[in-house]
VOTIPA-193438 format. One record per residue (C-alpha): x negated, y negated, z negated; residue in three letters. Coordinates in pm, 1 decimal, decimal comma. Layout:
BEGIN
NODE        x        y        z dokol
NODE        X        Y        Z   ALA
...
This chain:
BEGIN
NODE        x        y        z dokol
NODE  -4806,4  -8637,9   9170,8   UNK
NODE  -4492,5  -8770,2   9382,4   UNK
NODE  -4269,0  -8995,8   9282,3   UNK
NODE  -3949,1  -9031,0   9433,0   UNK
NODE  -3760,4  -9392,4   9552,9   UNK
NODE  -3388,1  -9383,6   9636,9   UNK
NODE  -3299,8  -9731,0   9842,1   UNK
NODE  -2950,5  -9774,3   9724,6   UNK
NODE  -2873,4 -10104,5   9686,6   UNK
NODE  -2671,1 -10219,6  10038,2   UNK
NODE  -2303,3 -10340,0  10030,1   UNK
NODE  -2195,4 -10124,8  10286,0   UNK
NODE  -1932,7 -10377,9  10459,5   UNK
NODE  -1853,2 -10137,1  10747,3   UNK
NODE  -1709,0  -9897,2  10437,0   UNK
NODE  -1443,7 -10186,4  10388,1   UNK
NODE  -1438,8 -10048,0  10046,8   UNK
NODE  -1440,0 -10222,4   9697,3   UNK
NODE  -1695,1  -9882,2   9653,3   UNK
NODE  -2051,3  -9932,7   9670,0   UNK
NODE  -2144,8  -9702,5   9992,3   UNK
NODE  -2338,8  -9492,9   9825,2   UNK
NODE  -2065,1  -9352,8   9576,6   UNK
NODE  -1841,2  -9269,4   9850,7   UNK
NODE  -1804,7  -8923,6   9814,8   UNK
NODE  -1925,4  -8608,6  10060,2   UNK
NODE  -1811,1  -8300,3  10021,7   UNK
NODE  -1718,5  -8349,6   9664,9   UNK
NODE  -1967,2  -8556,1   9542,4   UNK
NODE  -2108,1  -8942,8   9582,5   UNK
NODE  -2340,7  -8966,9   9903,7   UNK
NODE  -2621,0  -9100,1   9648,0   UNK
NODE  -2584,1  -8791,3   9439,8   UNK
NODE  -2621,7  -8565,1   9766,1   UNK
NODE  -2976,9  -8731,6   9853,6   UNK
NODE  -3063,3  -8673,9   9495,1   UNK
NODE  -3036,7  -8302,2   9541,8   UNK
NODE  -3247,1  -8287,0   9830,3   UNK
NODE  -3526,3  -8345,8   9644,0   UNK
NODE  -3416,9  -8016,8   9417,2   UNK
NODE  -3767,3  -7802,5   9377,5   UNK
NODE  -4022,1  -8019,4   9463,2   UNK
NODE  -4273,0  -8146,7   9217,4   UNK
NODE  -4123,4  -8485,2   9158,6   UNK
NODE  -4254,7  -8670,2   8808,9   UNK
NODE  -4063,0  -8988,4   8872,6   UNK
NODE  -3731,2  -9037,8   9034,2   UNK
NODE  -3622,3  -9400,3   9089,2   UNK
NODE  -3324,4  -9546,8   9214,4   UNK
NODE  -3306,3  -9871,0   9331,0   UNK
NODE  -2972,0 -10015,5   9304,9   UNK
NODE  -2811,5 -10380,6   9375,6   UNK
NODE  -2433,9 -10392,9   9502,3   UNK
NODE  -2251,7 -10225,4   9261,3   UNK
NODE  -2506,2 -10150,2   9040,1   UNK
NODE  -2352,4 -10097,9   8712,9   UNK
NODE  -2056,0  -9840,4   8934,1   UNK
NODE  -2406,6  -9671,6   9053,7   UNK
NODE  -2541,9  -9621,5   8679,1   UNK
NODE  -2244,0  -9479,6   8575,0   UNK
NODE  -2178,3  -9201,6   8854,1   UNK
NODE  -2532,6  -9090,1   8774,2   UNK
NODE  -2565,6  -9102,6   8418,1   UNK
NODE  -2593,1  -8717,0   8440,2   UNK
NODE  -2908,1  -8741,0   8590,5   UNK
NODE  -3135,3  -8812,0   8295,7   UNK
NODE  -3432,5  -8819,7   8535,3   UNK
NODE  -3275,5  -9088,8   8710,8   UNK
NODE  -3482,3  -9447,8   8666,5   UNK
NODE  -3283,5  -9789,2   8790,6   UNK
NODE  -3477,5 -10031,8   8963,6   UNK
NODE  -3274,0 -10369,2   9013,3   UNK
NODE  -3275,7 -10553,6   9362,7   UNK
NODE  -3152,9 -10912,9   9337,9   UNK
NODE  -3128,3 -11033,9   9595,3   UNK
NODE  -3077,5 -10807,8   9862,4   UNK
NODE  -3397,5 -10886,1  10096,7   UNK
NODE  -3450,3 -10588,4  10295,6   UNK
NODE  -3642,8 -10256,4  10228,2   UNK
NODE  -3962,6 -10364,9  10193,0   UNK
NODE  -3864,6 -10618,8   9927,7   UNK
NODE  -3640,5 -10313,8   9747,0   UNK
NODE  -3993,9 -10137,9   9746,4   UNK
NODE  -4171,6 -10435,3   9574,4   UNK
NODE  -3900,5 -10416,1   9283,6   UNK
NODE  -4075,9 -10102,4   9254,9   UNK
NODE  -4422,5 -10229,4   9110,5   UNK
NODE  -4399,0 -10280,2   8790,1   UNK
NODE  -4255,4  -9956,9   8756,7   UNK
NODE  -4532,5  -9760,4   8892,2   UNK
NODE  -4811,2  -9924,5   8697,9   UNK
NODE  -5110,3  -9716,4   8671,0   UNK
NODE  -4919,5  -9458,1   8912,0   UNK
NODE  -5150,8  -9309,0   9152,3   UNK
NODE  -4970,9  -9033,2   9354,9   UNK
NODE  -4739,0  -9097,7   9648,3   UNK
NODE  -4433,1  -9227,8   9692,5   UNK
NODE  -4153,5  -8999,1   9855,7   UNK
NODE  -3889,0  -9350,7   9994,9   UNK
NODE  -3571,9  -9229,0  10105,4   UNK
NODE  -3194,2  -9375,2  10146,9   UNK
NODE  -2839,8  -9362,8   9971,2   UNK
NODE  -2716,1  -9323,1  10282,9   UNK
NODE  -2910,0  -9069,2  10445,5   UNK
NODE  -2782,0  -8723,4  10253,8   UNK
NODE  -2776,1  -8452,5  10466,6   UNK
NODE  -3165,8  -8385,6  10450,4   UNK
NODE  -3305,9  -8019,9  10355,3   UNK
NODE  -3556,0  -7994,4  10081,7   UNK
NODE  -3727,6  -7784,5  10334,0   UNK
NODE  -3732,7  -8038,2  10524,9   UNK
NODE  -3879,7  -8300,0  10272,3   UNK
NODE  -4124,1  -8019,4  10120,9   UNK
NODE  -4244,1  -8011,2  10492,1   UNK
NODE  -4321,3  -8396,2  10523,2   UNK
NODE  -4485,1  -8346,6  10173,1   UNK
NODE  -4716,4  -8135,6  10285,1   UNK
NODE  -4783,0  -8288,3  10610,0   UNK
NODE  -4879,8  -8577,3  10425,3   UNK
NODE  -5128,3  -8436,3  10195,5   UNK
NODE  -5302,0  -8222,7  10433,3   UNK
NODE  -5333,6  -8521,6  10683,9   UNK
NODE  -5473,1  -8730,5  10370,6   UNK
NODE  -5260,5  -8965,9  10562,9   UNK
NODE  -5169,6  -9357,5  10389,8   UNK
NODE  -4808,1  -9271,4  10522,9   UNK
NODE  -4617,2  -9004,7  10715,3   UNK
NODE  -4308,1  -9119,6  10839,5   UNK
NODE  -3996,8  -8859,3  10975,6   UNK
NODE  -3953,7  -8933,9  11334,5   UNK
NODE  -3675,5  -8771,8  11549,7   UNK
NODE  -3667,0  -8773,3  11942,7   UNK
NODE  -3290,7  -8913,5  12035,3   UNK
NODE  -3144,4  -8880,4  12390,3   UNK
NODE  -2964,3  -9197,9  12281,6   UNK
NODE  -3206,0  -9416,4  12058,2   UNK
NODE  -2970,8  -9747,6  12053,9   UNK
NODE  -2943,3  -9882,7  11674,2   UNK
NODE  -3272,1  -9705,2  11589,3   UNK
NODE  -3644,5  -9869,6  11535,7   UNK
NODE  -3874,0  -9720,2  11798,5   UNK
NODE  -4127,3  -9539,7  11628,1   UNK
NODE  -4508,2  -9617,3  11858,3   UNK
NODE  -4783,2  -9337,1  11857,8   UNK
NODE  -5009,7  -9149,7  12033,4   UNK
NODE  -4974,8  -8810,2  12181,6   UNK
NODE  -5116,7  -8716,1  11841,4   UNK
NODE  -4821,1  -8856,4  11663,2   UNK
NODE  -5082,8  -9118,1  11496,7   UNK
NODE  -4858,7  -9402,0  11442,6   UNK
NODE  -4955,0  -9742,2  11556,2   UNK
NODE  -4571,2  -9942,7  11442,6   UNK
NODE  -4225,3  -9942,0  11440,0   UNK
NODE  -3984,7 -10222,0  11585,1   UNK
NODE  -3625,8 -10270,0  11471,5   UNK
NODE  -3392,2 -10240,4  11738,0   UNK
NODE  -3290,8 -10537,4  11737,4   UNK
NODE  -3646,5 -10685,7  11785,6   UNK
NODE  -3781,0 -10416,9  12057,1   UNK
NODE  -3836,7 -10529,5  12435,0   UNK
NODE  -3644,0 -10383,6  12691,9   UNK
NODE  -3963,8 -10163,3  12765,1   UNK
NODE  -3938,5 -10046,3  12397,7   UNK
NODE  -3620,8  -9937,8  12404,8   UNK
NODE  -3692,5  -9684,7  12655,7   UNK
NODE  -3875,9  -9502,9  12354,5   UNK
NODE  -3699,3  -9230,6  12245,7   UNK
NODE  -3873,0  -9142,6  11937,7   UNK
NODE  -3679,0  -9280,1  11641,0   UNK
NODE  -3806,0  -9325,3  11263,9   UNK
NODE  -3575,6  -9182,3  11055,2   UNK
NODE  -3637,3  -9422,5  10757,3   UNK
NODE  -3814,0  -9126,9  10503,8   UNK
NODE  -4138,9  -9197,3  10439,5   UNK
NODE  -4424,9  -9080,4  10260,7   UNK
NODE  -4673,4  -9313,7  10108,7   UNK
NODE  -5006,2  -9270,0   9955,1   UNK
NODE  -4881,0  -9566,8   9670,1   UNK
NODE  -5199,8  -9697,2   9597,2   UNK
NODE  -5246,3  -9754,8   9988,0   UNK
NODE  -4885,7  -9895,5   9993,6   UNK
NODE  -4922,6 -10157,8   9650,4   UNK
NODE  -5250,9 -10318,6   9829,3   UNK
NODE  -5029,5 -10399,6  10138,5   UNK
NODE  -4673,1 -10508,5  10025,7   UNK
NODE  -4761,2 -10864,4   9914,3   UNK
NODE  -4844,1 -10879,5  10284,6   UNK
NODE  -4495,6 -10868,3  10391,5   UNK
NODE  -4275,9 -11133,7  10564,4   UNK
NODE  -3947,7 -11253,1  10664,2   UNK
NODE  -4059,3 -11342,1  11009,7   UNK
NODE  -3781,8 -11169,1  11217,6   UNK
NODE  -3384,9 -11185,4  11325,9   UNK
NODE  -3288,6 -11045,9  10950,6   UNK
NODE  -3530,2 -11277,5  10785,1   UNK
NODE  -3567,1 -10963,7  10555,2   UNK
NODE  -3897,4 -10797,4  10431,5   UNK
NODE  -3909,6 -10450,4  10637,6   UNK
NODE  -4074,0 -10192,6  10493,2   UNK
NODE  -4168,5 -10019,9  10872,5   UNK
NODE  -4415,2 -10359,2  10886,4   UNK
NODE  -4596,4 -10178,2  10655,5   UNK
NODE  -4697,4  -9882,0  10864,2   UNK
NODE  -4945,0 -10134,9  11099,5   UNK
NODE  -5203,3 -10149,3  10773,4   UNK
NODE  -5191,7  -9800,7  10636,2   UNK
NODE  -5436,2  -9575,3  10774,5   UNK
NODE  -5403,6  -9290,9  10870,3   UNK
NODE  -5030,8  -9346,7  10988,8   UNK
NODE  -4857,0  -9017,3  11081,0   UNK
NODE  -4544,8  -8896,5  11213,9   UNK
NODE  -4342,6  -8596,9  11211,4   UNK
NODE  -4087,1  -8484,1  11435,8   UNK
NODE  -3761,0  -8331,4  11285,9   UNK
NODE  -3576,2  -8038,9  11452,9   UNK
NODE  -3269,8  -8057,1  11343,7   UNK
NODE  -3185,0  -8453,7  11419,2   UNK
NODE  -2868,4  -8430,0  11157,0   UNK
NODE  -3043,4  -8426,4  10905,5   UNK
NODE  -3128,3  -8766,7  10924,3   UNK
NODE  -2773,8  -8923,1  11001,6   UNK
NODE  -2717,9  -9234,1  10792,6   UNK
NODE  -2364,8  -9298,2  10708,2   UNK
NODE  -2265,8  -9642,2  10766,1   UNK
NODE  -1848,0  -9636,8  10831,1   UNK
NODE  -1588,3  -9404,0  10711,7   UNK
NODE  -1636,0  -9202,7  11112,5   UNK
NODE  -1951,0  -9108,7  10994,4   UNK
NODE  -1896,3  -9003,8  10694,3   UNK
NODE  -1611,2  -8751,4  10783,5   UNK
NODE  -1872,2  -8649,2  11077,3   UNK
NODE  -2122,4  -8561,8  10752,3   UNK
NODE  -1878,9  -8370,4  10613,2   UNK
NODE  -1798,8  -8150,5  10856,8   UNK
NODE  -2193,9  -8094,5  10901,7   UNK
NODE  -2245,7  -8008,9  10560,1   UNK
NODE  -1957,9  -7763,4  10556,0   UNK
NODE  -2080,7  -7603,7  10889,9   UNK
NODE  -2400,4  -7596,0  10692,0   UNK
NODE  -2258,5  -7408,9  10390,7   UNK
NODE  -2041,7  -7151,4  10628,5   UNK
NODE  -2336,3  -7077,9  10835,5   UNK
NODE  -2530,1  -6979,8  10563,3   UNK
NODE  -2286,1  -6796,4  10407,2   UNK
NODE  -2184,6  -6543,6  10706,8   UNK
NODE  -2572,5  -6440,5  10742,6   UNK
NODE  -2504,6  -6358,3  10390,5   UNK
NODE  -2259,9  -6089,6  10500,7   UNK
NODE  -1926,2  -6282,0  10445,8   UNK
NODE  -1662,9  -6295,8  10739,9   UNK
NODE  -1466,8  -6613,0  10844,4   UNK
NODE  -1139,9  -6582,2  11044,0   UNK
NODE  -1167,7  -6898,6  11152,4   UNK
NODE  -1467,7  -7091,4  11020,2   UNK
NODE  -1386,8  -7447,7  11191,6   UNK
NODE  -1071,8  -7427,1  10922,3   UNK
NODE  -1256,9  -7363,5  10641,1   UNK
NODE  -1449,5  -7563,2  10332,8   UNK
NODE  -1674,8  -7478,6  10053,1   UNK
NODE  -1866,0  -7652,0   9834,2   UNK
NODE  -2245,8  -7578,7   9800,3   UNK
NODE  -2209,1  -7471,3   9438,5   UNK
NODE  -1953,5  -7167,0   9538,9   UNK
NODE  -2072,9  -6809,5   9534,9   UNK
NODE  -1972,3  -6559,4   9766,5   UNK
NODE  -2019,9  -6183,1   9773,8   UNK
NODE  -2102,2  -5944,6  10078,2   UNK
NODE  -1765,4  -5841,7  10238,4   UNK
NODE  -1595,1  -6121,4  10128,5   UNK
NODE  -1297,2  -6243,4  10376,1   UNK
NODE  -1187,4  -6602,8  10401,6   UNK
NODE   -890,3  -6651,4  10657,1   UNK
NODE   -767,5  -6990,2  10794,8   UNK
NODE   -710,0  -7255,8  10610,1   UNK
NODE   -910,8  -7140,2  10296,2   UNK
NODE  -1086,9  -7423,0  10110,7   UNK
NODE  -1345,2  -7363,3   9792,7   UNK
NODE  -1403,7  -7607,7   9545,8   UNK
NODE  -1639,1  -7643,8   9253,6   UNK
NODE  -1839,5  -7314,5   9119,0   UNK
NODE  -1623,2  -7110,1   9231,9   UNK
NODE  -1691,1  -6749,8   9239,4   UNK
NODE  -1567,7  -6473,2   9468,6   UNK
NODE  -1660,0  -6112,7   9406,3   UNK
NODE  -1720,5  -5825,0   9697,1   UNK
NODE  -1432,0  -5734,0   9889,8   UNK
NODE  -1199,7  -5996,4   9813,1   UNK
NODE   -961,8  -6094,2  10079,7   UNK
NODE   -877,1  -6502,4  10057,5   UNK
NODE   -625,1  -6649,2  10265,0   UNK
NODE   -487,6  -6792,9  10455,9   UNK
NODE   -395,7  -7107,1  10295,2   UNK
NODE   -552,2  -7106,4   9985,6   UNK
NODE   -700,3  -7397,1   9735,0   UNK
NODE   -959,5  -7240,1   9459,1   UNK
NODE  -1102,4  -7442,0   9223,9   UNK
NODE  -1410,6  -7365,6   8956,8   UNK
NODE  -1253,6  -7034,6   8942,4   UNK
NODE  -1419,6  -6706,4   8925,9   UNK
NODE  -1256,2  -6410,9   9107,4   UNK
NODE  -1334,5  -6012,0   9076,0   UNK
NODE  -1423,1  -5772,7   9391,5   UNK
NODE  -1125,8  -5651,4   9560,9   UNK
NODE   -872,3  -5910,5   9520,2   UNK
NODE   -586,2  -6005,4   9748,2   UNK
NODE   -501,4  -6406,6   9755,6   UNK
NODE   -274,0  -6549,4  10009,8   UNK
NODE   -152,4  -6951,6  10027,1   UNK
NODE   -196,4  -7002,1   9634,5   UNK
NODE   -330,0  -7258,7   9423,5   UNK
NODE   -629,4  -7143,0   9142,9   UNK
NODE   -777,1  -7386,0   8928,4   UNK
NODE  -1016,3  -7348,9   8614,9   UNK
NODE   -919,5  -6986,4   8599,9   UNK
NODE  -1040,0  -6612,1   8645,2   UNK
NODE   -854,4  -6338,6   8794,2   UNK
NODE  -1007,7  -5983,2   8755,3   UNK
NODE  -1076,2  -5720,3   9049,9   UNK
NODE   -811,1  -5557,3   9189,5   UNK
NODE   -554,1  -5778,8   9171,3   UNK
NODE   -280,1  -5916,2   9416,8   UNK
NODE   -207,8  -6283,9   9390,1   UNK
NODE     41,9  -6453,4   9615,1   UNK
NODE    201,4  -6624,8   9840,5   UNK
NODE    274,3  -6911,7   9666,6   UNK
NODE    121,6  -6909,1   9344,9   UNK
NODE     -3,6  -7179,1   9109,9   UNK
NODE   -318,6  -7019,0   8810,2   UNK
NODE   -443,6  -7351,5   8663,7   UNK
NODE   -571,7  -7441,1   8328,1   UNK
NODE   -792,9  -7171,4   8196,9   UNK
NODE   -529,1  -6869,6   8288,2   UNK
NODE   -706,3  -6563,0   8275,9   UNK
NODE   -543,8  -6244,3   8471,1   UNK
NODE   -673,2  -5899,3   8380,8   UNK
NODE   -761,3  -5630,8   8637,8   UNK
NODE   -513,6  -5466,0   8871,1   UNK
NODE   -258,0  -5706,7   8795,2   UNK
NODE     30,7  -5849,8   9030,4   UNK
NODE     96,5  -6209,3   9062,0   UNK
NODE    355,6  -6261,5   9328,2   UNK
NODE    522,6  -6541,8   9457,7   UNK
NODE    643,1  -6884,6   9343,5   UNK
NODE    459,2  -6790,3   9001,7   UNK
NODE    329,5  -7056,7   8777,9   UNK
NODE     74,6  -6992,2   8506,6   UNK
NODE   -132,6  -7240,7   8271,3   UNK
NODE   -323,1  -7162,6   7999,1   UNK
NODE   -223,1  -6779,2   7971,0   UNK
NODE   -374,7  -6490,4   7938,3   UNK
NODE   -240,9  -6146,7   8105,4   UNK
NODE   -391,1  -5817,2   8024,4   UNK
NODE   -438,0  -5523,2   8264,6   UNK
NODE   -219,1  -5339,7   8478,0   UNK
NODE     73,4  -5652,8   8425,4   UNK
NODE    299,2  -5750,6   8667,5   UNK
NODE    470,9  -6136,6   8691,0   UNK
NODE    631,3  -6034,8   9039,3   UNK
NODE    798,1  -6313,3   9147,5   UNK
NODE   1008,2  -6709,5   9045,9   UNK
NODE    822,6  -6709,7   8665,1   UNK
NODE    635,7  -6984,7   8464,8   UNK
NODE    432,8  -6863,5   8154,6   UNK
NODE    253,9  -7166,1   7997,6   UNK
NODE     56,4  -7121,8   7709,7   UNK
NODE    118,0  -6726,5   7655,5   UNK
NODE    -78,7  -6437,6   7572,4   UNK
NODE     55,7  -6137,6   7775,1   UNK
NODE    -30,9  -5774,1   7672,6   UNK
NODE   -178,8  -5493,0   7912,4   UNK
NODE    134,7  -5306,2   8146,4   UNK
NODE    414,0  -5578,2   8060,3   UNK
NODE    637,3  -5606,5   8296,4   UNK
NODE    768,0  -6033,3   8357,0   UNK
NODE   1132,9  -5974,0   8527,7   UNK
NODE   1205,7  -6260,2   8799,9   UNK
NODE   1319,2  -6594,5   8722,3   UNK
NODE   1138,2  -6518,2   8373,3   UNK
NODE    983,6  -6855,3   8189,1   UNK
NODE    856,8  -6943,6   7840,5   UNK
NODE   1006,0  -7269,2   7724,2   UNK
NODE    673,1  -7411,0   7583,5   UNK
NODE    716,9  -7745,9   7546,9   UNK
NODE    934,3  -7917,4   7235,6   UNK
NODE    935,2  -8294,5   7398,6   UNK
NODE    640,6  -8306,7   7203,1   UNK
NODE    370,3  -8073,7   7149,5   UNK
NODE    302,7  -7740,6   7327,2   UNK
NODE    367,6  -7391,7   7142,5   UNK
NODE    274,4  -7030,2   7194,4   UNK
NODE    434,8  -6699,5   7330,1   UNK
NODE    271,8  -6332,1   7238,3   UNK
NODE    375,6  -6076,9   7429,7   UNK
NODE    269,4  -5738,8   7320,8   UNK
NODE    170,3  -5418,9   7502,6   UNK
NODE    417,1  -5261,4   7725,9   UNK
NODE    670,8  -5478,8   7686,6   UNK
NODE    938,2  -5543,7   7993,3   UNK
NODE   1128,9  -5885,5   8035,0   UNK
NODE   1437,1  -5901,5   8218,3   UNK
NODE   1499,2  -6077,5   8520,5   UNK
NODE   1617,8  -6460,0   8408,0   UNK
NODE   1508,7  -6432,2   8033,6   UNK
NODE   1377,7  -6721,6   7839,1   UNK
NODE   1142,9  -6732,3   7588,2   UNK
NODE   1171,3  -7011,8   7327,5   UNK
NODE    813,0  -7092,7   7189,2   UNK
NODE    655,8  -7051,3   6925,8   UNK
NODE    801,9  -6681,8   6985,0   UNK
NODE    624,7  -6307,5   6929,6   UNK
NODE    732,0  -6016,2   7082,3   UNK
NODE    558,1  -5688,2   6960,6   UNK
NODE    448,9  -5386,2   7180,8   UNK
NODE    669,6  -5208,4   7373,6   UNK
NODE    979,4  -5473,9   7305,4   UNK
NODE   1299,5  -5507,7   7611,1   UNK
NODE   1465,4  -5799,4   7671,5   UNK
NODE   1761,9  -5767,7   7826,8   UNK
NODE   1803,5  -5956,1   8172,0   UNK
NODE   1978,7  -6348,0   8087,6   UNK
NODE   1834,9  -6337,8   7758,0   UNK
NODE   1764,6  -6650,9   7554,1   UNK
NODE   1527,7  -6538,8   7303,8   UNK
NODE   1428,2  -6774,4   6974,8   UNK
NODE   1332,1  -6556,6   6721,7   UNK
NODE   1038,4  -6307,0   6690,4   UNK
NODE   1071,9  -5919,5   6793,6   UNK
NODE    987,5  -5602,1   6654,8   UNK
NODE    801,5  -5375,8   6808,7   UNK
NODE   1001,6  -5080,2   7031,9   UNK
NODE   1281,9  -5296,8   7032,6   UNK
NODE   1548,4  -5368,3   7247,2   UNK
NODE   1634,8  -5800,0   7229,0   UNK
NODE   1956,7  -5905,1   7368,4   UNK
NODE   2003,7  -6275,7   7318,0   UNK
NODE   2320,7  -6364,7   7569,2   UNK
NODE   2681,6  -6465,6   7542,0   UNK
NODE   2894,2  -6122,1   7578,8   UNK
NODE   3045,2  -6113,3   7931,5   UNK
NODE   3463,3  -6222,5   7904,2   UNK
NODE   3679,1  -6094,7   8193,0   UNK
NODE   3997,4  -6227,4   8266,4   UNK
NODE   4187,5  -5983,2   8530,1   UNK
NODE   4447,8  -6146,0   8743,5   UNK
NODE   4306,3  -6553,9   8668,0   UNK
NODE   4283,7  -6792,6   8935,5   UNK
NODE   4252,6  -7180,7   8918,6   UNK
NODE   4566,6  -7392,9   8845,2   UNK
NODE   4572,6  -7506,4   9199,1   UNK
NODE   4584,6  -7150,3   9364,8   UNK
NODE   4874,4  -7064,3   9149,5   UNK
NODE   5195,2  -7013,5   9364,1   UNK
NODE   5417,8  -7026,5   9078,3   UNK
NODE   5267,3  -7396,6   8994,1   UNK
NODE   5482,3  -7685,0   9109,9   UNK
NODE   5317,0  -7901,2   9434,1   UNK
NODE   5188,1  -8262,6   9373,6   UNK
C-alpha cells in the first residue's frame, strides 16, 4: 500500500504573487496539478495534499481530483511539522508514505516507480532521491556511505564549510516505511536557524536509510521565482518535443515550438516555426502545421495544410487547406478536402465536403452544404443586437463575392447569389437570388465644383 503526501502549503514570497505558488501555472496547468500527475500509474490508495497559504484557492483548482485528500497546516512550521498534520489521517495505515513537493513538478513516474521499488526491495525505513550537483549551494547535503546508506542530511544553511564540499544533494522526495516514520516524528525539534521542524532530521532514526541517485538532475528542480518557472517550462516542452520526434514527427525548428502533454501527434506529422499546441489537440498523419500557428483542443485529419491560423474547439477533416490567416473557433467543423483561405472567420459552423470559403468571409453560426462555393468578402449577419440566428446553405450552392446573408436565412441546393447581394428572405432551390439596388448611370455627370459652366466663389 502507498500513500501519497503533496507538501503544498508555502507562501511562495519570491513569486511576488497574490497566487499561492503552487497554482502558478506550467505549461498549461497549476505546478501542484503537474506533481499530481507524476504519480499517474502507480498503486497509490491515498493521495493527500497538504495545503496552508491559500488553501481554500488550492481546494478549488483541484476539485477535479476526487482522489485528492486536504490536510490543513496552521501554522506554517516546516516539513516535518506539515508531515505530523498527517497523523490522524493515516490512522491504522500501515504502508509507506510516498512525500513529495508543490513545487517540485517536473518528476517522471518512472522515476518515482523507480524509488518505489528501491524502497521495497531494500526493506529500507526511508529512501530518499539524491542527485550529485556540480554546484550544490541552496541544497541540504545528503551524508552516506559508498553504499548510499544514509547516515543525515544538513540544510544548507546549517552545513560546515567541510559539508558544503558535498556534492550529493537530497532532492526532498522521500519514501517512508510510515509506521517507521509515526514512531519518530514526535521526536522532532525546532533547534536550528528556521526554528522549523525538518523532516530530513528524521532520516538519523530510520533504519535502514537509503539513497538513490537521479540521472536526469531536472527532474528535481523546485520552482521558487518566476526565472524558474519559465526555465520549467521550457524543460517540459523540450520533454514533450523530444518524445514526440522519436515518434516519427519532424520539427523545423523545435526550440520555437510548444505542446501540451495531452496533444496527439501522428507519424509524418510536420510542425514548422512558431507552431504552438494546446489542449487535446489532435493531428492526423501527414499534416503540415505552420509556421505560425495557435491550435487549441482541436482535432485535425491526415494530410492537412495549416499556415499562421488560429483553431480553437474545432475539427477540420483530411485533406484540407487552411490559411494564412484564418480564425476556426467555437465548435466549427470543416469537412474533407475543403479550402479555407485567408482572413476567414468561422464560429460555430459547419462546412461539408469539397467547399471552398477562399478568402475575406465570416460565417457564424451556419450550416454549409458539400461543393458550395463562399465568394470573397462573403458574411452571414448573425447577430440581431440580441440573440444569435442561423444560416443553411444547401448543396452546391455559389455565393457571390460581397453578398450578405441576413439570419435566420435558408438557401436550398444548388441556389446563386449574385455578387453585392443583400439577402433576407429564404431561397428556392436552383435558384438564382439577386438582392441589390439596380446599377444607375449618369453619362456626362461631374460634381458641381468641376463644372466649367458653374459660376466661381
Amino acid at each position: 500500500m502507498v500513500a501519497v503526501a503533496i507538501l503544498a502549503a508555502g507562501k511562495g514570497t519570491r513569486m511576488k504573487s497574490d497566487v499561492p505558488k503552487v497554482l502558478h501555472p506550467l505549461a498549461g496547468k497549476p505546478m501542484v496539478e503537474r506533481v499530481i500527475r507524476s504519480v499517474q500509474g502507480l498503486p497509490v490508495e491515498r493521495l493527500l495534499v497538504v495545503v496552508g497559504h491559500g488553501a481554500t484557492q488550492v481546494r478549488q483548482a483541484l476539485a477535479h481530483v476526487p482522489e485528492a485528500e486536504f490536510v490543513e497546516q496552521a501554522p506554517l512550521l516546516g516539513t516535518g511539522h506539515a508531515v505530523q498534520q498527517l497523523i490522524p489521517h493515516l490512522e491504522g495505515f500501515a504502508g509507506d508514505l510516498l512525500v513529495l513537493n508543490g513545487d517540485v513538478p517536473l518528476l517522471r513516474p518512472s522515476t518515482l516507480a523507480q524509488l518505489l521499488t528501491t524502497h521495497k526491495q531494500g526493506q529500507s525505513g526511508v529512501t530518499l532521491l539524491t542527485a550529485l550537483l556540480p554546484d550544490p549551494t541552496g541544497y541540504g547535503r545528503v551524508i552516506c556511505d559508498g553504499q548510499l546508506q544514509v547516515s543525515g542530511i544538513i540544510e544548507d544553511r546549517d552545513c560546515t564549510p567541510a559539508q558544503r564540499q558535498n556534492q550529493r544533494v537530497n532532492a526532498g522526495i522521500y519514501c517512508f516505511h510510515w509506521p517507521q516514520l509515526l514512531a519518530v516524528l514526535p521526536q522532532l525539534t525546532t533547534a536550528n536557524q528556521q526554528q522549523e521542524y525538518y523532516l530530513t532530521d528524521t532520516v538519523q532514526w530510520l533504519k535502514p536509510a537509503r539513497a538513490l541517485d537521479i540521472l536526469d538532475v531536472a527532474e528535481i528542480l523546485g520552482i521558487n521565482d518566476r526565472k524558474q518557472l519559465a526555465t520549467a517550462t521550457q524543460l517540459l516542452h523540450q520533454r514533450w518535443r523530444d518524445e514526440w520526434m522519436r515518434r516519427g514527427v519532424t520539427m523545423i525548428d523545435p526550440p520555437s515550438i510548444t505542446l501540451d502533454d495531452e496533444v496527439e501527434l501522428a507519424p509524418d506529422v510536420i510542425l514548422e516555426p512558431q507552431t504552438h499546441l494546446r489542449g487535446r489537440t489532435v493531428v492526423g498523419s501527414g499534416s503540415h502545421i505552420g509556421p505560425g500557428c495557435w491550435l487549441e483542443n482541436s482535432r485535425i485529419g491526415n494530410d492537412v495544410r495549416i499556415m499562421y491560423s488560429v483553431i480553437t474547439n474545432s475539427t477540420v477533416q483530411s485533406h484540407c487547406h487552411v490559411g494564412p490567416f484564418a480564425h476556426l473557433r467555437e465548435q466549427t467543423q470543416v469537412g474533407a478536402h475543403c479550402r479555407v483561405g485567408n482572413f476567414v472567420e468561422m464560429k460555430q459552423t459547419q462546412v461539408g465536403n469539397e467547399s471552398r470559403v477562399a478568402h475575406l468571409s465570416y460565417l457564424g453560426d451556419a450550416q454549409v452544404g458539400a461543393q458550395v462555393n463562399v465568394g470573397a468578402g462573403t458574411i452571414t449577419a448573425n447577430f440581431d443586437g440580441r440573440d444569435k440566428h442561423p444560416t443553411v446553405i444547401g448543396d452546391g450552392s455559389k455565393l457571390g463575392a460581397n453578398s450578405v446573408l441576413v439570419a435566420p436565412i435558408t438557401l436550398g441546393e444548388g441556389v446563386t447569389v449574385a455578387a453585392g447581394s443583400v439577402v433576407t428572405e429564404d431561397v428556392p432551390r436552383d435558384a438564382l437570388v439577386i438582392a441589390r439596388v439596380r446599377q444607375v448611370v449618369k453619362p456626362h455627370w461631374r460634381p458641381p465644383y468641376l463644372r466649367h459652366d458653374e459660376p466661381s466663389r
